[in-house]
N, C-alpha and C positions, 0 to 999 in steps of 0.2 A: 740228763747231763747238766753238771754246773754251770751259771752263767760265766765264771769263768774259765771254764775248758773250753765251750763255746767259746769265748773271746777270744783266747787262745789259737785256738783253730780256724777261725774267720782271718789272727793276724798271718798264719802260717800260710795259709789259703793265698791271701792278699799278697805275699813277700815270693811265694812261688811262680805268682804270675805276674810280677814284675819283671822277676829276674827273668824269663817265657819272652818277654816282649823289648828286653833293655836292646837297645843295640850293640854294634861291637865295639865301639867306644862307649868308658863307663861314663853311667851317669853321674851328675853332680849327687851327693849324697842327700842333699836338701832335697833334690826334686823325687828322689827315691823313696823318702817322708811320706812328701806329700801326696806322691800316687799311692801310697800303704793307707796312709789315711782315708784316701776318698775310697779304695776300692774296700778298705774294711766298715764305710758308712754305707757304702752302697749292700753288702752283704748282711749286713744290722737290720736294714729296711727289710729285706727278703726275708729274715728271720720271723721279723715282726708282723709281717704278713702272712708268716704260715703259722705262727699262734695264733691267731683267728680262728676261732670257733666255728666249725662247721655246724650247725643249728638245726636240727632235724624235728620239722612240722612235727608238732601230734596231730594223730590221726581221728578227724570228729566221729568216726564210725565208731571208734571204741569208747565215746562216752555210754552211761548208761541212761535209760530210758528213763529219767528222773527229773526231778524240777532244776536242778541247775544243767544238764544235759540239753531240757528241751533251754533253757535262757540260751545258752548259748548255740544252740543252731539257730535261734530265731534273731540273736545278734548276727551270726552268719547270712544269710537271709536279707538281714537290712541289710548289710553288706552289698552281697550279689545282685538284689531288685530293686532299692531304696526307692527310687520312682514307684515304686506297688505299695510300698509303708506307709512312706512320708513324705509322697512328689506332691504336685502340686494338681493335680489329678484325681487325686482319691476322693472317697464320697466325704468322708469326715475331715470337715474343714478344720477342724482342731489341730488335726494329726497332719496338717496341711505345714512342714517343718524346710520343705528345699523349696527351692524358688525354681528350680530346674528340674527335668526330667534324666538327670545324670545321674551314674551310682556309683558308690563309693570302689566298688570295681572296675571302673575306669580309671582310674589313677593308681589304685593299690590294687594290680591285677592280679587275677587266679583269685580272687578275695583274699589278697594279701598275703598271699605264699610265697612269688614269685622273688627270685634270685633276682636283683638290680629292678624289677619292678614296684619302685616303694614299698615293700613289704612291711605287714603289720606287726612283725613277729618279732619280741622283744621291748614292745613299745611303752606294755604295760609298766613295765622293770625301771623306766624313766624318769616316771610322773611320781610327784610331784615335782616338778625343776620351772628354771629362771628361765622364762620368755622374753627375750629381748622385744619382740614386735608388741608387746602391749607392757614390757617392763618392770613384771613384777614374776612372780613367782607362781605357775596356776597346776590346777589338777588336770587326770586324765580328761574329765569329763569337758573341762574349759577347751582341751587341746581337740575333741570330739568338735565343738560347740564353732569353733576357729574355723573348720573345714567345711561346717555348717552354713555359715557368714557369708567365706570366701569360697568354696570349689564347689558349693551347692547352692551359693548365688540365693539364701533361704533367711532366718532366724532361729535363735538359739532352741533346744530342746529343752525344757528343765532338769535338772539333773534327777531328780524322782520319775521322770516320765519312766515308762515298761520299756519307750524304744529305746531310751540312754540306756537304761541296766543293761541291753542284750547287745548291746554295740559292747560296750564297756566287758562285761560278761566272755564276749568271743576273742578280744583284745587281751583279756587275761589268758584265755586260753591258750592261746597264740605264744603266750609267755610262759607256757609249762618248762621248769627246768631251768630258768637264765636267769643269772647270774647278774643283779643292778649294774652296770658298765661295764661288762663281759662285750670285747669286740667279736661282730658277729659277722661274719662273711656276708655279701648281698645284701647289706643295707643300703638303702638308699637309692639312687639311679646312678651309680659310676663316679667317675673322676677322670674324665678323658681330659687331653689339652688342653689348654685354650689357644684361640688365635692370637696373632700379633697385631691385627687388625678386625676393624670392626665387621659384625659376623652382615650379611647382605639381603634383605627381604627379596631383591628384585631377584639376584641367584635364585634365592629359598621357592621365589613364585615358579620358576619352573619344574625344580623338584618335588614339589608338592604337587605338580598339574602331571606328570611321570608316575609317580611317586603312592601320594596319598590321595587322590582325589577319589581314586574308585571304591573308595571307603568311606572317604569321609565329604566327599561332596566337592564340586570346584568352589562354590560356594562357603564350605565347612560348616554347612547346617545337619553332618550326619544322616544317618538312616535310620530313621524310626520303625519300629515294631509296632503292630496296628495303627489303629487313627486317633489324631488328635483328640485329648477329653479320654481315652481306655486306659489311661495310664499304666503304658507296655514299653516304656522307656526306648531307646536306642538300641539297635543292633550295631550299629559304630558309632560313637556319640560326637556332638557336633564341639567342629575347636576354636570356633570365634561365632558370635551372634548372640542374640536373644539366649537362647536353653544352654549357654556355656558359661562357664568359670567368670565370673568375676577379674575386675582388674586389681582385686587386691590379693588373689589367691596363688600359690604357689607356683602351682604349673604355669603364673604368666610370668614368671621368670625366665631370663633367658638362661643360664646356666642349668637349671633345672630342666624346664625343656630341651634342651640342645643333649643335655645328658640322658633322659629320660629317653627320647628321641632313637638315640644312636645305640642305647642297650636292648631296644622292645618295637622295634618299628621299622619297616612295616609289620603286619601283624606276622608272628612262625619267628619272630628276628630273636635272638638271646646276645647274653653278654659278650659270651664267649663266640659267637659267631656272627658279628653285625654285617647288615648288611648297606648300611649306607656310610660314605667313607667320614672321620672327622670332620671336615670341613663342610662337606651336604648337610651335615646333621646341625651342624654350628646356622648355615643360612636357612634352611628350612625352619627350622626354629625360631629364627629371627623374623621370616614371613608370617607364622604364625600369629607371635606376641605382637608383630603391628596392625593385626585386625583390629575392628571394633567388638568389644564386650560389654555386658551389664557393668554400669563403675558405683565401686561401691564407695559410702558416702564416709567421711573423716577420713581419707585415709594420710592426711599432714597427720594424725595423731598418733600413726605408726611409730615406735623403735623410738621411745620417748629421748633416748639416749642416741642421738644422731651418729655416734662412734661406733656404734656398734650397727649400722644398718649395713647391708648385706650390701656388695657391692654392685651386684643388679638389680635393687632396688627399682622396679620402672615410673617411680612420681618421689618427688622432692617433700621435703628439704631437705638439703645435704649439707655436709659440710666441710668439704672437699672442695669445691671449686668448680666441679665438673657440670655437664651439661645432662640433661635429661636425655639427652640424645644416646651419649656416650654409655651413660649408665643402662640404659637400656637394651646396648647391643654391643658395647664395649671399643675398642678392647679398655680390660680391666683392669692388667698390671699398673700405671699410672694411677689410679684410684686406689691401690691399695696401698702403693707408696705411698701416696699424701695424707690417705687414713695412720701410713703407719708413723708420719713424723706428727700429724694432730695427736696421736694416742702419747706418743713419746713428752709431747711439749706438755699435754697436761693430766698424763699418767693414768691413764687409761686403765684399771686393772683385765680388761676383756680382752680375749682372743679375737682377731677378725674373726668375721663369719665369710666362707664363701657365698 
């Protein structure tokens, strides 16, 4: 169908259910506009959401038994064990690459299949592109190297190392089929609300102690699989202490957690059927990110472009006005306005970031 028959049809849509709800005095003919207009913007979005590409995993059982087949199951592998690769653990302190005994399956669950679970699928199709958080332009392998730093609390791999190729390797896999900027259904962890107020640790502490604790510890030091030194990583992995995330890494965001949270958790929870309500998810999350974690070292040298810093950024400098406090746990709206009159006074070409 043409996009203008569509259009067409969204306006006929929109003007049938006007006239459905007018009262029996007529309306002013302006206000008649104006609901045509919003309900025909509001139908445009639905549209555009169901052009979204439903993205369908390839399946690693049907590679062949060959040298790029075996590369990329053994990128899959670092994936799902990475504490067995390249923890901190292993006999070969070379190969000694995360500082924690987490796996890249903890964050990108299912190793990165998972609908609203970070999924890795597509990611390859990205790379090369502009990083705002270091400022310039990087490859797969940098954006590999990033998560390395920050969510594995570790240092960089070389890009020549075997473990990069089969990380990288399984990550292309992942991208059979798509499409460079093909929107892809399940990216990402959601877009739920936000609150109007700032999200609450002390709430979060009792939903978490309900909640999460018989997994992940009241503590949040996790459940390990054998004993310290076998490097057998976590059977729940720990979400504030020593062997967790970094404070410069992703998940200590609170919008990301809070979203990640409310699509995937507790564990059996999906997008489509959460179980903990918005706002649990918003405080919980905010109990989280105010534990103590490893902190990682420069990070004033983040988002060299202050304009374009993400607005839960949880350590400064900012240039908004706002408090570390705020940015931390929000609410956000006020920070985005003031990023967006700094962007406007000195012409910003950047999109915010959430």
């Amino acid at each position: 169908m043409s996009e203008r028959l569509q259009m067409m049809e969204r306006r006929s849509a929109a003007v049938d259910l006007v006239r459905a709800l007018r009262p029996a005095a007529p309306l002013p003919l302006a206000l008649v506009m104006v609901l045509t207009l919003a309900i025909c913007d509001v139908t445009a979005q639905q549209a555009d959401t169901r052009s979204e590409t439903n993205y369908a995993v390839p399946d690693l059982g049907s590679l062949p038994d060959d040298a790029q087949g075996r590369l990329v199951r053994r990128g899959r592998d670092l994936v799902t064990a990475t504490y067995a690769h390249i923890g901190p653990e292993v006999s070969d302190p070379a190969k000694r690459y995360a500082g924690n005994n987490l796996a890249c399956r903890n964050c990108h669950l299912d190793a990165g299949i998972k609908r609203f679970g970070l999924p890795l699928w597509g990611v390859s199709e990205e790379y090369p592109r502009y990083d705002a958080e270091v400022g310039q332009d990087i490859s797969i392998e940098q954006r590999v190297n990033g998560c390395m730093k920050r969510s594995m609390n570790g240092r960089a791999m070389p890009t020549n190392a075997p473990e990069m190729k089969a990380i990288v390797a399984y990550l292309g896999f992942l991208s059979t089929g798509v499409t460079a900027g093909a929107p892809l259904t399940g990216k990402g962890a959601g877009n739920m609300p936000e609150l109007d107020r700032a999200a609450d640790p002390a709430r979060g502490r009792l939903i978490y102690a309900a909640t999460c604790a018989l997994c992940h510890g009241l503590d949040g030091g996790g459940i390990r699989q054998g004993l310290p030194s076998m490097a057998e990583g976590f059977a729940f992995p720990p979400l504030w202490g020593p062997q967790s995330f970094n404070d410069g890494a992703g998940m200590n965001r609170l919008i990301t957690a809070a979203n990640f949270i409310h699509a995937n958790m507790p564990d059996g929870t999906s997008y489509d059927h959460p179980q903990l309500s918005v706002e649990e998810a918003w405080d919980v999350a905010a109990f989280v990110v105010a534990q103590p974690r490893p902190q990682k070292a420069d990070l004033a040298l983040d988002f060299p472009d202050r304009a374009t810093k993400p607005v839960d950024t949880p350590y400064g400098p900012y240039l908004d006005g706002y408090s570390e406090q705020q940015h931390k746990f929000g609410p956000f709206g006020p920070i985005r306005e003031a990023l967006k009159l700094l962007q406007a006074e000195t012409a910003y070409p950047q999109t915010l970031q959430r």
